[in-house]
C-alpha positions in Angstrom: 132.2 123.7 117.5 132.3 121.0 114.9 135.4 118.9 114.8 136.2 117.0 111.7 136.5 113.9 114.4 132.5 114.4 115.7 131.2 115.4 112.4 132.7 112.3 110.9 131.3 110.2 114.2 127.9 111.5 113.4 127.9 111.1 109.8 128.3 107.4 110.6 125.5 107.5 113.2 123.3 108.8 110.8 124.5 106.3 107.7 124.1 103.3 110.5 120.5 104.2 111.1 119.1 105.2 108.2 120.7 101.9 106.9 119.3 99.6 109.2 116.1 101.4 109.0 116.5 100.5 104.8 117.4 97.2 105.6 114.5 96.3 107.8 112.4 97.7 105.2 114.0 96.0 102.0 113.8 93.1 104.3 110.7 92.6 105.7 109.1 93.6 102.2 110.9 91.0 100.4 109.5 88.4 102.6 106.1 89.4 102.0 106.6 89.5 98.1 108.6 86.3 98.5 105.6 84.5 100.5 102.6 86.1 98.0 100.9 87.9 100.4 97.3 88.3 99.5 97.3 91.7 100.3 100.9 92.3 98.3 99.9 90.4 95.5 96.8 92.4 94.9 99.2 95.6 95.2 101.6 94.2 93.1 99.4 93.3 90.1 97.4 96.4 90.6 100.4 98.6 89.8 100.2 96.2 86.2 103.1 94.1 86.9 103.0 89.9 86.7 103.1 87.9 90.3 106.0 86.4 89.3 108.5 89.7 89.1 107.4 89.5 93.3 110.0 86.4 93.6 112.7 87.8 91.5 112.6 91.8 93.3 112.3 89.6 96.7 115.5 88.1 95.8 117.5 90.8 94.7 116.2 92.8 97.9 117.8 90.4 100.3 121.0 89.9 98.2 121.4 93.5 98.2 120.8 94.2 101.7 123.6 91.6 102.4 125.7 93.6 100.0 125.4 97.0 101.8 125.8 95.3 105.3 129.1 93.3 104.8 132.0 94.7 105.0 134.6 95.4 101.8 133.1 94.9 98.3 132.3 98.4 97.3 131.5 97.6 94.0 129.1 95.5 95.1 127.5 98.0 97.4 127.2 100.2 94.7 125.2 98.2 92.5 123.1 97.6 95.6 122.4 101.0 96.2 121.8 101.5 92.2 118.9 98.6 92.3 117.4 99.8 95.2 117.2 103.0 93.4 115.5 101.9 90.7 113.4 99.7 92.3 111.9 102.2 94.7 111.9 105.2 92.5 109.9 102.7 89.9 107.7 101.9 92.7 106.6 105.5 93.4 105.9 106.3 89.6 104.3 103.1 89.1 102.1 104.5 92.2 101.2 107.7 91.0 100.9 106.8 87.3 98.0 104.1 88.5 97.0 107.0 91.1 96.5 105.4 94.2 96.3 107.3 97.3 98.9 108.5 99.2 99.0 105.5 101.9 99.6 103.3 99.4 102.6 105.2 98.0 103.8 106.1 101.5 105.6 103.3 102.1 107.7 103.3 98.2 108.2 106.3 99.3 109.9 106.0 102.7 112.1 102.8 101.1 113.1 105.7 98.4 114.2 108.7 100.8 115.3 106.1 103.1 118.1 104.5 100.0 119.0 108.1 99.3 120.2 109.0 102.5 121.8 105.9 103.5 123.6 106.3 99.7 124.5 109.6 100.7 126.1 109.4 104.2 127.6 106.2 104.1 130.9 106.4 105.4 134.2 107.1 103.4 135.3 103.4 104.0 131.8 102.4 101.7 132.6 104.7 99.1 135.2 104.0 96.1 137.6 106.1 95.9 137.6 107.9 92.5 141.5 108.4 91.3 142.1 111.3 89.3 
């Protein structure tokens, strides 16, 4: 039996992981843009953007990670979640419109499904209230 008490309890364990999961990624991929990996920077301008895009994304991944983490501001969070959006959904058409294989794509992907669902279940405290 589902009580609106442990359904609202696991909603937030599932917004809690899949967000720290997003963060991690968002993270750990913005320090690799950020420090011009060989390997990234290859991937980067292979998908036909410039190197220098890597520094501003890098940015704007760590800002909005801190945005979805700290408490309050859910305007800001929003606008997180919105960037990520487009930031990962642009980087899984950018990977099938240059059509590189799937492990390439895999991890755009992941980052992608991984900003949906954390979008999607965060808790009611993260979400502005719409007045009608």
């Amino acid at each position: 039996m589902n009580t609106p008490n442990l359904s609202t309890k696991r909603t937030k364990i599932i917004y809690w992981i899949f967000t720290l999961w997003m963060a991690l990624g968002m993270v750990s991929t913005a320090i690799v843009q950020l420090m011009k990996s060989k390997d990234e920077l290859t991937n980067f301008t292979g998908l036909g953007y410039p190197s220098y895009l890597m520094t501003i994304i890098g940015i704007w991944k760590i800002l909005g990670v801190i945005a979805i983490l700290i408490p309050k501001r859910l305007l800001l969070k929003e606008w997180a979640y919105a960037g990520f959006f487009f930031v990962m959904s642009g980087a899984v058409i950018s990977h099938l419109i240059v059509g590189d294989e799937a492990g390439r794509t895999f991890p755009a992907v992941l980052l992608f499904v991984l900003v949906i669902i954390s979008w999607y279940f965060r808790p009611a405290d993260r979400k502005i209230a719409i007045i009608d």
